[in-house]
C-alpha positions as CSV (number, residue, x, y, z in Angstrom):
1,X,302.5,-138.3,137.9
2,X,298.8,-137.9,139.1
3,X,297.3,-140.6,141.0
4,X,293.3,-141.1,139.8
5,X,292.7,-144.4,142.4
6,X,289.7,-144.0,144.6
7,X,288.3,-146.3,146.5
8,X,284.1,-146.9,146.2
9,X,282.5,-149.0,149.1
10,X,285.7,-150.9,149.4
11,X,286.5,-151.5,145.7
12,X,289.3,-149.5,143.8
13,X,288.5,-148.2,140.5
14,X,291.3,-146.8,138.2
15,X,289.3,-143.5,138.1
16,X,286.0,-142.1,139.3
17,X,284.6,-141.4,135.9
18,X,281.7,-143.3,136.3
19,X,279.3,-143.3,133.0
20,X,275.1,-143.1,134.7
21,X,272.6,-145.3,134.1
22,X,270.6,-144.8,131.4
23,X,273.0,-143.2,129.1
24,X,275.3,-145.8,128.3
25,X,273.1,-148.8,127.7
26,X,274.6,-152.5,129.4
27,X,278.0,-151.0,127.7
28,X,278.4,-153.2,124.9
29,X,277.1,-151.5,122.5
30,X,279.5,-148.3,123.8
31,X,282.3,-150.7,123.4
32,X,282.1,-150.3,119.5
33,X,283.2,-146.8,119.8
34,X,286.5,-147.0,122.3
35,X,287.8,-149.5,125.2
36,X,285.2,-149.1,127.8
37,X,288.0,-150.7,130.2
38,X,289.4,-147.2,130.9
39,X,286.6,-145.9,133.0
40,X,286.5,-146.3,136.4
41,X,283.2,-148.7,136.2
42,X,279.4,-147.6,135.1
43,X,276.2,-147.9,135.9
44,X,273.7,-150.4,133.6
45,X,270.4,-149.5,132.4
46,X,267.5,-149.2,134.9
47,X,266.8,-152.3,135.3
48,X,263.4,-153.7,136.7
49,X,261.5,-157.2,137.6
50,X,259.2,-157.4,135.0
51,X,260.2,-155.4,131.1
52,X,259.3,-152.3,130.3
53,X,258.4,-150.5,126.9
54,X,258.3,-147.5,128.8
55,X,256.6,-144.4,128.1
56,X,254.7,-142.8,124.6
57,X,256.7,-141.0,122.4
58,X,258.1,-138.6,122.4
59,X,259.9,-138.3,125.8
60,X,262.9,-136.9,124.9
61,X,263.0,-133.4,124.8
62,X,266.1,-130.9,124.1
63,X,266.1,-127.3,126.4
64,X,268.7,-124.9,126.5
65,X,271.4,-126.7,128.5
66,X,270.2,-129.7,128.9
67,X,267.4,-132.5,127.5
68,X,264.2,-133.4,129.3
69,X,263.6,-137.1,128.9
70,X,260.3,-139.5,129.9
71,X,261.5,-142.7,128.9
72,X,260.2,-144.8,131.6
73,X,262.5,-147.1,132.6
74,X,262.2,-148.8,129.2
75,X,264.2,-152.4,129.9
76,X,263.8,-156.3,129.4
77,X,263.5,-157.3,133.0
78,X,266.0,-158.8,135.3
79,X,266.2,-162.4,133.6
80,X,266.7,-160.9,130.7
81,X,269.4,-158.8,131.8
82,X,270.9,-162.2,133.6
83,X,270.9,-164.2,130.8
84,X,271.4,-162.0,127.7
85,X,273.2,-158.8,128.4
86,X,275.6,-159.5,131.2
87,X,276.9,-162.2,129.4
88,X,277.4,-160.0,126.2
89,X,278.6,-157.4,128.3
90,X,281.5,-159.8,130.5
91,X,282.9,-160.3,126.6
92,X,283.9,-156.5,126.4
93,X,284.8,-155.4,129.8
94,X,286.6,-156.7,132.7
95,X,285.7,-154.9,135.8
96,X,283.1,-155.0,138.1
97,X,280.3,-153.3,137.2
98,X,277.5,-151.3,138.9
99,X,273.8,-152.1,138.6
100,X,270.7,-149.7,139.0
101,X,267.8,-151.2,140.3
102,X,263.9,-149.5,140.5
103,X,260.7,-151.1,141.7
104,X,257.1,-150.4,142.0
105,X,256.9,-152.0,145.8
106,X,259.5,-153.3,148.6
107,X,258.8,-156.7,147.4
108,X,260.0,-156.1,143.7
109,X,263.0,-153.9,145.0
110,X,264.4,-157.3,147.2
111,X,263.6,-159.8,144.7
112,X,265.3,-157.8,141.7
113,X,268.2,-157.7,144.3
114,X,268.1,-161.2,145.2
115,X,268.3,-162.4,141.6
116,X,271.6,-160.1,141.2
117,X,273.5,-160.9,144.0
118,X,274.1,-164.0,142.2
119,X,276.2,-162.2,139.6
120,X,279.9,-162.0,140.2
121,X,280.3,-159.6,137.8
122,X,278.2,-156.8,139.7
123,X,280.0,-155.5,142.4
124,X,277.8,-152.6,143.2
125,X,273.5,-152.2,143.8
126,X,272.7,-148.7,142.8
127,X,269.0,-148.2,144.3
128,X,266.9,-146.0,142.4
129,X,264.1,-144.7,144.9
130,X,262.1,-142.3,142.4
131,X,260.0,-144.8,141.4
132,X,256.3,-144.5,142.8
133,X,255.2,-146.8,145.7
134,X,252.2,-148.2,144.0
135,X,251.3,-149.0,147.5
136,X,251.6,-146.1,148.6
137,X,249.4,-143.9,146.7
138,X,252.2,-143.3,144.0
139,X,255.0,-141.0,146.3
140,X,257.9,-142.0,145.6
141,X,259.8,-143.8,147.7
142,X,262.8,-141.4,147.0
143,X,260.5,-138.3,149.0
144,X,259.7,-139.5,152.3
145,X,262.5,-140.3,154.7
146,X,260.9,-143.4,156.1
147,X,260.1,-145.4,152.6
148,X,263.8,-144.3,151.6
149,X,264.8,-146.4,154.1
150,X,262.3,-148.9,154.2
151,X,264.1,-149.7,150.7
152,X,267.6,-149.7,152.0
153,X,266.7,-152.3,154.9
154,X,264.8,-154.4,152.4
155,X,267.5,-154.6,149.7
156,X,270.3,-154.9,152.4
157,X,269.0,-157.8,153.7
158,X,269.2,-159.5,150.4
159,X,272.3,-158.5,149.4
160,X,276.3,-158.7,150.5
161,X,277.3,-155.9,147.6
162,X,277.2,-152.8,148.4
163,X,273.9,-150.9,148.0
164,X,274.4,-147.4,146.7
165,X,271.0,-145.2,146.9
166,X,270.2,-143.1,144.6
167,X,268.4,-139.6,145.6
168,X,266.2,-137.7,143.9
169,X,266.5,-133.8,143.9
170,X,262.9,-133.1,143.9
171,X,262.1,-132.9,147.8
172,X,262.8,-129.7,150.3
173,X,265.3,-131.0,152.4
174,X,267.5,-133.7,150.4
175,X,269.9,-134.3,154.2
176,X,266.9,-135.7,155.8
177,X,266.6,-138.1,152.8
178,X,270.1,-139.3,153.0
179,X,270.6,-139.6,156.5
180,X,267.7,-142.1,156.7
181,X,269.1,-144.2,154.2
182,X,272.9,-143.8,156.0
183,X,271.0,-144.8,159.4
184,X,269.0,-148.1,157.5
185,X,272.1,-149.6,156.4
186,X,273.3,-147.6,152.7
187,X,276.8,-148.2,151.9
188,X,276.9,-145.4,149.2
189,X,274.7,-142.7,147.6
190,X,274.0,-141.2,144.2
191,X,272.8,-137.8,143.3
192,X,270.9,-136.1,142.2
193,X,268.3,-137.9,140.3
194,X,266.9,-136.0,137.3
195,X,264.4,-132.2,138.4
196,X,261.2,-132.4,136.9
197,X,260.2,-129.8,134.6
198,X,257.8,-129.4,131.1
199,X,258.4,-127.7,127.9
200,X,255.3,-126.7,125.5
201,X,254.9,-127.0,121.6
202,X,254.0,-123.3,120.7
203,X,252.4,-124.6,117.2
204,X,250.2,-127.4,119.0
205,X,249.7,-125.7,122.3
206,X,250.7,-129.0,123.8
207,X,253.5,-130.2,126.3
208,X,256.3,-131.5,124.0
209,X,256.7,-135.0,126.0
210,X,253.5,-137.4,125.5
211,X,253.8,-138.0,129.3
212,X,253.6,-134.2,129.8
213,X,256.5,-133.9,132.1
214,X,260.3,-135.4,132.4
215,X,263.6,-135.3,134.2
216,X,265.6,-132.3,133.3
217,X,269.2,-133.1,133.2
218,X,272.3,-131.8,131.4
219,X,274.6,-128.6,132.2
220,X,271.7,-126.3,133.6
221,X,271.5,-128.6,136.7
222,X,275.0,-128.9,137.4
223,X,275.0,-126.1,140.3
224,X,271.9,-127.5,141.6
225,X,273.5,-130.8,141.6
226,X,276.9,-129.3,143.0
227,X,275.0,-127.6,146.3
228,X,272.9,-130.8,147.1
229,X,276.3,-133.3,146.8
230,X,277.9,-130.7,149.5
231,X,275.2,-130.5,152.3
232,X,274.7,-134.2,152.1
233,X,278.6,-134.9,151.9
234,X,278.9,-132.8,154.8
235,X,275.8,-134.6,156.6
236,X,276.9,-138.5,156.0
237,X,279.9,-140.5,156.6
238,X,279.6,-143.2,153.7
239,X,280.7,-142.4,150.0
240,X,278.5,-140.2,147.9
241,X,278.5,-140.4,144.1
242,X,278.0,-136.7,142.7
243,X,276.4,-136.7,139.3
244,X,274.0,-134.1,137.4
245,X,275.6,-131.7,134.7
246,X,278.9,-133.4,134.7
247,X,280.7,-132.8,131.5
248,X,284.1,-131.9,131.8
249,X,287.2,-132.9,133.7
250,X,286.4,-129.6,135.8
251,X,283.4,-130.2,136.4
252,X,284.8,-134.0,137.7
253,X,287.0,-132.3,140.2
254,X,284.7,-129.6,141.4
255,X,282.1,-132.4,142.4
256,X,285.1,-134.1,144.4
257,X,285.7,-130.8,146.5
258,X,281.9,-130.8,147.3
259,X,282.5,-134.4,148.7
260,X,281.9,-136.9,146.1
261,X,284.2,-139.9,145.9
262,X,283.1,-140.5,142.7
263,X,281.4,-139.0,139.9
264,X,279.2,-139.8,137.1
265,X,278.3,-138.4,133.8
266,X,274.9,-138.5,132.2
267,X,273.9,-136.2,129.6
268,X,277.1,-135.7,127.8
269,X,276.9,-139.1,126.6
270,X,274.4,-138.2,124.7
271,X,275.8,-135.7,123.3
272,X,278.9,-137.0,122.5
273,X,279.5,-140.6,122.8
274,X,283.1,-140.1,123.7
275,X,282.4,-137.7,126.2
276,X,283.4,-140.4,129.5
277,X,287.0,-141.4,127.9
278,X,287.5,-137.8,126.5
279,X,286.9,-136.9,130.7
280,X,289.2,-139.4,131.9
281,X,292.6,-138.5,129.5
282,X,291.6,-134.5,130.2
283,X,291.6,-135.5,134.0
284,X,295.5,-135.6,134.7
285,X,296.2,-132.2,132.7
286,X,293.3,-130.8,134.9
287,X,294.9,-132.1,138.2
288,X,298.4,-131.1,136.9
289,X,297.1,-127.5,136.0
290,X,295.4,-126.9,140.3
291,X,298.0,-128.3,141.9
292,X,296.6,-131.6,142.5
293,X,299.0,-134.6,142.7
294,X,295.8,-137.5,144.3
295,X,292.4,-136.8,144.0
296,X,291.9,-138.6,148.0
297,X,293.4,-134.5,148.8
298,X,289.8,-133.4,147.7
């Protein structure tokens, strides 16, 4: 027997596949397809203050290896999320789940927060910081070590859950990043965030997204993704989720010996809507096959 238990801010899961925001939806609808109860927990859409169509089309984008997307955060806003999908999703799954938070300013970080920590059924804030500070010029928050945790103190002091940031990979020096956050108050973090990158349209001589540029994700970023969970593992003493490239039960335990206590999967779900539960029954015949008897020995 294999033990799969690991413990995420001081909440057990029953695995550490964790499914990443943005590609599985507020679950339900992923709950058609198999018992979403088996993973660990997952992360809901991107979820903002105000809704979002998001960006033009197109803004998805395949590349060898992985996709380029630009769909901006495309969401109904938090009330929406309070009052019509988190009830839809309570009816299919039983855990606690994790939700992913952006904002445009400190002010629409907290009060997304605030209006959250109402909800039993969250037991995690995942804090994405690659959003642009509109008032800061339009950095993101997620590339200067001082706004990172400018958003950490604010959403901690709204908040009892856990707050869980999560890094982008597109700065020099990622540690810096997550030690500021570790030193305002983060519980957790997640990375990497998506790289940015372009592709071109030979026949138009036009960039193939309509917002010219988008997050590159998928397999081709998985080493990338693998070196950046390992300095900051080494760097911090709170949790860090590993995720970029993950598609495989391999590639779940390989993040773990980098550091992560948890992993999530993007891209694959995608690809393959079974990719997560597929992950978690391949996990114990991986463990079995290395030697591994509890994945806390990672």
């Amino acid at each position: 027997m294999v033990d799969l238990q690991v413990n995420l801010c001081g909440i057990q899961l029953d695995n550490p596949v964790i499914p990443a925001s943005g590609t599985f939806g507020f679950g339900y609808e992923m709950a058609e397809h198999y018992d979403i109860n088996i993973l660990g927990t997952f992360s809901f859409k991107g979820t903002t203050l105000k809704p979002r169509f998001g960006n033009p089309t197109p803004r998805i984008a395949e590349c060898p290896a992985g996709l380029l997307n630009a769909v901006g955060l495309q969401n109904p806003g938090v009330e929406k999320v309070i009052s019509e999908e988190l009830p839809r999703l309570r009816q299919v799954f039983h855990k606690p789940v994790m939700a992913n938070i952006s904002g445009f300013s400190l002010e629409e970080y907290t009060e997304v927060a605030r209006r959250l920590e109402k909800e039993d059924s969250i037991g995690w804030l995942e804090v994405n910081i690659s959003c642009p500070n509109v008032h800061g010029g339009g950095i993101s928050f997620g590339t200067d070590p001082n706004a990172a945790a400018a958003v950490t103190r604010a959403v901690k002091a709204v908040t009892t859950k856990p707050v869980i940031i999560k890094l982008t990979p597109n700065v020099t020096d990622i540690v810096s990043i997550a030690k500021a956050c570790e030193e305002a108050g983060a519980d957790g973090l997640s990375l990497i965030n998506t790289l940015l990158g372009m592709r071109f349209d030979l026949k138009t001589r036009k960039p193939l997204l309509a917002n010219t540029t988008g997050g590159l994700s998928g397999p081709a970023v998985f080493p990338v993704a693998l070196r950046m969970v390992y300095q900051v593992a080494q760097a911090v003493r709170i949790p860090v989720i590993g995720l970029g490239g993950v598609s495989s039960a391999r590639d779940v335990v390989e993040m773990m010996l980098a550091g992560a206590t948890a992993v999530q999967v993007g891209t694959a779900n995608l690809i393959n809507p079974l990719a997560c539960k597929e992950i978690i029954e391949d996990l114990p015949r991986v463990m079995q096959e290395y030697g591994i008897t509890d994945l806390d020995e990672l």
